[in-house]
FINU-213129 format. One record per residue (C-alpha): residue number from 0; residue in one letter; x, y, z. Coordinates in nm, 4 decimals, m for minus. Each point is the difference from the previous one (the first is absolute). Example, Ala and Ser with C-alpha at 12.3 -4.5 7.8 and 13.67 -1.06 7.14 Angstrom:
REM FINU-213129
k | r | x | y | z
0 | A | 1.2300 | m0.4500 | 0.7800 .
1 | S | 0.1370 | 0.3440 | m0.0660 .
This chain:
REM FINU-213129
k | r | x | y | z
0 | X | m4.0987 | 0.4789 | m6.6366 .
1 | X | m0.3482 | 0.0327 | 0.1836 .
2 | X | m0.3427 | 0.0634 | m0.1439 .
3 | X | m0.2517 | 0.1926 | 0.1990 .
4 | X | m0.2789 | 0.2191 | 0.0034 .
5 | X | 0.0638 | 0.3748 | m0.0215 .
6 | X | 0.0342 | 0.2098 | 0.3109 .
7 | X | m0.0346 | 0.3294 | 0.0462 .
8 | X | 0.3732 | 0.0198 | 0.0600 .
9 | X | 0.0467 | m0.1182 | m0.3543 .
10 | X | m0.1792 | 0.2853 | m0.1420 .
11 | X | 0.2963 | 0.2028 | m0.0605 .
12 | X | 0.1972 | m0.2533 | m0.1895 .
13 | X | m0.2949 | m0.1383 | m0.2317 .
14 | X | 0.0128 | 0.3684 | m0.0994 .
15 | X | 0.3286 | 0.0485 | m0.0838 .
16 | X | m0.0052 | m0.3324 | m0.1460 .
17 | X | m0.3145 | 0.0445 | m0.1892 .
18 | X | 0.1552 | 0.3769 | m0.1740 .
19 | X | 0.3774 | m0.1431 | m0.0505 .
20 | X | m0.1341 | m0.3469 | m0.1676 .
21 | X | m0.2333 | 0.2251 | m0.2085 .
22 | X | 0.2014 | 0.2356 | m0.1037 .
23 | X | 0.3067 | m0.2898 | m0.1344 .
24 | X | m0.2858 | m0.1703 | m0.1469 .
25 | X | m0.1602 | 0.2420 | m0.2253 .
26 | X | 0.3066 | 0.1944 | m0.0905 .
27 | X | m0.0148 | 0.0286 | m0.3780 .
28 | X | m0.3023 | m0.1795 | m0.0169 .
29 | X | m0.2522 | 0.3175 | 0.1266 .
30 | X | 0.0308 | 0.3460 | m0.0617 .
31 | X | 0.2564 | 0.1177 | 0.2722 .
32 | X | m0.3259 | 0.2504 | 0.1496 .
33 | X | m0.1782 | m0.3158 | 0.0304 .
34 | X | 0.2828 | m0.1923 | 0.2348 .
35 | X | 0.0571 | 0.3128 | 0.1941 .
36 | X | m0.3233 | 0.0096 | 0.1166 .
37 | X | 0.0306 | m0.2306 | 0.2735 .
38 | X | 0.1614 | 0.1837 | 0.2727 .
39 | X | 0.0907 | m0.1672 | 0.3106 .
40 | X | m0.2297 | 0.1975 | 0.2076 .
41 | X | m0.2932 | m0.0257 | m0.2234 .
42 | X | 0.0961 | m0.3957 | 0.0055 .
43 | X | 0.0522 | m0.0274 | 0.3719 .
44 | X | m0.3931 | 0.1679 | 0.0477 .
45 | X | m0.1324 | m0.2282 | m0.2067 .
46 | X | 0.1710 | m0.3457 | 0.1585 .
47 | X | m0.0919 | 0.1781 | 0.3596 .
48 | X | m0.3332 | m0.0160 | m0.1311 .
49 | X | m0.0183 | m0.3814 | m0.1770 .
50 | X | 0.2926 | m0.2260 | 0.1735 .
51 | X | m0.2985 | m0.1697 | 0.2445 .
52 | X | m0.2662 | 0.0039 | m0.2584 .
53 | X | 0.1572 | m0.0735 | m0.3537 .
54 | X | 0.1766 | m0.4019 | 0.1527 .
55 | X | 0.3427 | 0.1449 | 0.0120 .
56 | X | 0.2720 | m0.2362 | 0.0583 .
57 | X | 0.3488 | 0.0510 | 0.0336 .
58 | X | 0.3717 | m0.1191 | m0.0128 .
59 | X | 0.2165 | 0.0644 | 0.2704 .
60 | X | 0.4121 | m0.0729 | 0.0462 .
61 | X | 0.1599 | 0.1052 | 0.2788 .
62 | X | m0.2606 | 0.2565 | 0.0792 .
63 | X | 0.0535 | 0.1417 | m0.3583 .
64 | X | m0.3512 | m0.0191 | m0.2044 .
65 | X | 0.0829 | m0.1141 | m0.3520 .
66 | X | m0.2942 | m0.0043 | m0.1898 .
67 | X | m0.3656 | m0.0176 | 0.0880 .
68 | X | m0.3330 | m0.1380 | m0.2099 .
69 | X | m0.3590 | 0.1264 | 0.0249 .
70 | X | m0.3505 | m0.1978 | m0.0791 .
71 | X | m0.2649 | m0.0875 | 0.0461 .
72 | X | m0.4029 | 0.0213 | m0.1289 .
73 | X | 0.0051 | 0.0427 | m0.3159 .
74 | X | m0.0901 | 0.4154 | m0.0844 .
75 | X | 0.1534 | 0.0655 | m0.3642 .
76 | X | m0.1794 | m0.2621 | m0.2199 .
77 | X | m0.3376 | m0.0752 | 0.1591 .
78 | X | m0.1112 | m0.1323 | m0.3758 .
79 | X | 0.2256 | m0.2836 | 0.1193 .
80 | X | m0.0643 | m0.0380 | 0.3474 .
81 | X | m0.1808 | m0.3576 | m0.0353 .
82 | X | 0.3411 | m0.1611 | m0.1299 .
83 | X | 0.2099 | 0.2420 | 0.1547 .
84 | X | m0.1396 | 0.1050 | 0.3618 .
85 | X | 0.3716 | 0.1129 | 0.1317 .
86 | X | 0.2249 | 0.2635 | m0.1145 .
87 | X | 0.3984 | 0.0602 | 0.0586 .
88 | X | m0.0069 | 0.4050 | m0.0288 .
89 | X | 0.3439 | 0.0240 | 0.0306 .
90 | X | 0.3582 | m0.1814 | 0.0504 .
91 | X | 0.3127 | 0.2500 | 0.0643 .
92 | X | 0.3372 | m0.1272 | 0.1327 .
93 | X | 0.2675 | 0.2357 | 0.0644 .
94 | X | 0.2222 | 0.0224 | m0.3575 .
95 | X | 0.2890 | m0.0781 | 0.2247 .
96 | X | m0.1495 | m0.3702 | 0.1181 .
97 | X | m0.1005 | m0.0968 | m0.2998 .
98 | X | 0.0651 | m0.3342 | m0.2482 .
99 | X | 0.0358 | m0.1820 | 0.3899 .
100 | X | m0.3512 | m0.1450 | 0.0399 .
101 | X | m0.1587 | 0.2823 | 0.2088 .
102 | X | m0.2887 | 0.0157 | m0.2431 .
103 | X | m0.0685 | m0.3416 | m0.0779 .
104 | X | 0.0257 | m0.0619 | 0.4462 .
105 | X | m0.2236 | 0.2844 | m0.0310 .
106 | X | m0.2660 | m0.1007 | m0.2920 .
107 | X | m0.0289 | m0.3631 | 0.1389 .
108 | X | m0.0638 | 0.1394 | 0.3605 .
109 | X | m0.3141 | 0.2293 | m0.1463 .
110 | X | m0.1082 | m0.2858 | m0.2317 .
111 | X | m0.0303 | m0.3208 | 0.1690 .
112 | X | m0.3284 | m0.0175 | 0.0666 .
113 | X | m0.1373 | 0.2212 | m0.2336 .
114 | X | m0.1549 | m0.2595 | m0.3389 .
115 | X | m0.0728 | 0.2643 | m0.2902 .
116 | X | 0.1580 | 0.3985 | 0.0257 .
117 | X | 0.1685 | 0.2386 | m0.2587 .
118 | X | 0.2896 | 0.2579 | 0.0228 .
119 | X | 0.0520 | 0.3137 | m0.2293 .
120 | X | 0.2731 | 0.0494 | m0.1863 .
121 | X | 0.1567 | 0.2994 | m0.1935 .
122 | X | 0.0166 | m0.1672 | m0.3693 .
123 | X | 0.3262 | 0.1353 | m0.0006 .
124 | X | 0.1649 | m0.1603 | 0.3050 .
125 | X | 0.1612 | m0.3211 | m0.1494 .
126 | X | 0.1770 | m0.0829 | 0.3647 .
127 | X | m0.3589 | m0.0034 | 0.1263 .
128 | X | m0.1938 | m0.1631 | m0.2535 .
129 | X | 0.3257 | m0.2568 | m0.0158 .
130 | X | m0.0935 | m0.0595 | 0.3827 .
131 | X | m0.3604 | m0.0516 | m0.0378 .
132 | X | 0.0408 | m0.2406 | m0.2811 .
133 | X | 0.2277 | m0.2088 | 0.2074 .
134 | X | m0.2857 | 0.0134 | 0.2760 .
135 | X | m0.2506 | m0.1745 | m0.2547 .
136 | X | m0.1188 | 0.3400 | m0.0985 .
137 | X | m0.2732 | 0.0070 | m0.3338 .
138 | X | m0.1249 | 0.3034 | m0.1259 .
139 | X | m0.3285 | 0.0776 | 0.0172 .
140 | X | m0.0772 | 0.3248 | m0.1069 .
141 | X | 0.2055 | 0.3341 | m0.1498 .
142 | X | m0.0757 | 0.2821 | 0.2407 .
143 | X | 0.1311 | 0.3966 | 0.0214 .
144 | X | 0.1716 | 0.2244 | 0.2238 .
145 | X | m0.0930 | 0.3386 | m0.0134 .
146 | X | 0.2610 | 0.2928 | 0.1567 .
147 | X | 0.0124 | 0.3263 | m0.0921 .
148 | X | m0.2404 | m0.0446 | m0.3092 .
149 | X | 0.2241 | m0.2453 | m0.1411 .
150 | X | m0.1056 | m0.3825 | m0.0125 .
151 | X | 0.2086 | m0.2545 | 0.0474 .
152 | X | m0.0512 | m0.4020 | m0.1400 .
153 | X | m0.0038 | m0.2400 | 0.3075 .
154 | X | m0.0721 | m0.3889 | 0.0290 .
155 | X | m0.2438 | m0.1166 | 0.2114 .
156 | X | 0.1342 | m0.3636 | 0.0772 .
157 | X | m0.1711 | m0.3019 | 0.1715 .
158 | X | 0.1289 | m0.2641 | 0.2374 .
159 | X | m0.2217 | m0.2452 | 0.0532 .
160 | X | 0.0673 | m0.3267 | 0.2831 .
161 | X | m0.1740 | m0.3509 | m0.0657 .
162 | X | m0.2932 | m0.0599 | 0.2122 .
163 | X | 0.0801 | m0.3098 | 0.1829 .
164 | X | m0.2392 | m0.2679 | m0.0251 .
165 | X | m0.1143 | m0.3015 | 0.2420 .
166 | X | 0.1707 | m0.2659 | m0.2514 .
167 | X | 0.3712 | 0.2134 | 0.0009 .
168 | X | m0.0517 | 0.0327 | 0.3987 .
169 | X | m0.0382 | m0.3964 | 0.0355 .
170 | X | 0.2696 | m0.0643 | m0.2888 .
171 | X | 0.2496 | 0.2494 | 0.2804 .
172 | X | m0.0753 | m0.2238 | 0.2787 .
């Protein structure tokens, strides 16, 4: 499995993968009108739009894309920006790949050189929040989403990597 930035010839796939991971996710978990929203062409627009500007990695077998992961400056939480300066705005891997690593390969790839940056989470996506909280995740703050005048509890969650100092530099050596 590779990781690499987005292409345009990706586009396609981050769609469909973006609308089928979705849709398994928050099945019973939103109001069905609320999954169905994201249509494939709506999806494929919008990643035609962000896959150079939004730090889009993803992973690749074979030629298949598996799963891709978007971040970068942080945009949701500026309150936080000063602890938390990146963002991961979203991490889909095709429900078919996953429990094989693709999002871990995926979240370490986006992450490692970022030192303080959040992820939202759906408050009712346990496989999720399981994954961040094996990443180190911390919450740090309750947050909403709103669809179809309904609101939704999310988790805003912090990750946060030790600053290395001079004396654990020389101590490496």
């Amino acid at each position: 499995m590779e990781i690499r930035e987005a292409t345009a010839q990706d586009v396609a796939a981050i769609a469909r993968i973006h609308v089928t991971s979705w849709r398994v996710a928050y099945a019973g978990k939103l109001p069905q009108t609320v999954v169905a929203q994201h249509s494939y062409a709506q999806r494929q627009k919008l990643w035609q739009q962000r896959y150079q500007t939004d730090g889009v990695l993803v992973a690749e077998d074979n030629q298949v894309i598996l799963g891709f992961i978007a971040g970068g400056p942080q945009r949701s939480h500026p309150a936080i920006n000063d602890t938390y300066p990146q963002e991961v705005y979203g991490l889909y891997v095709d429900p078919a790949r996953q429990q094989r690593g693709v999002g871990y390969r995926l979240w370490q790839a986006r992450v490692a050189d970022w030192s303080g940056w959040t992820a939202d989470c759906l408050a009712s996506n346990h496989s999720a929040l399981r994954f961040y909280t094996r990443q180190g995740a911390q919450l740090v703050q309750a947050g909403e989403y709103v669809a179809e005048r309904q609101t939704f509890p999310t988790r805003v969650l912090g990750f946060q990597r030790p600053v290395a100092t001079a004396q654990d530099e020389e101590s490496a050596t």
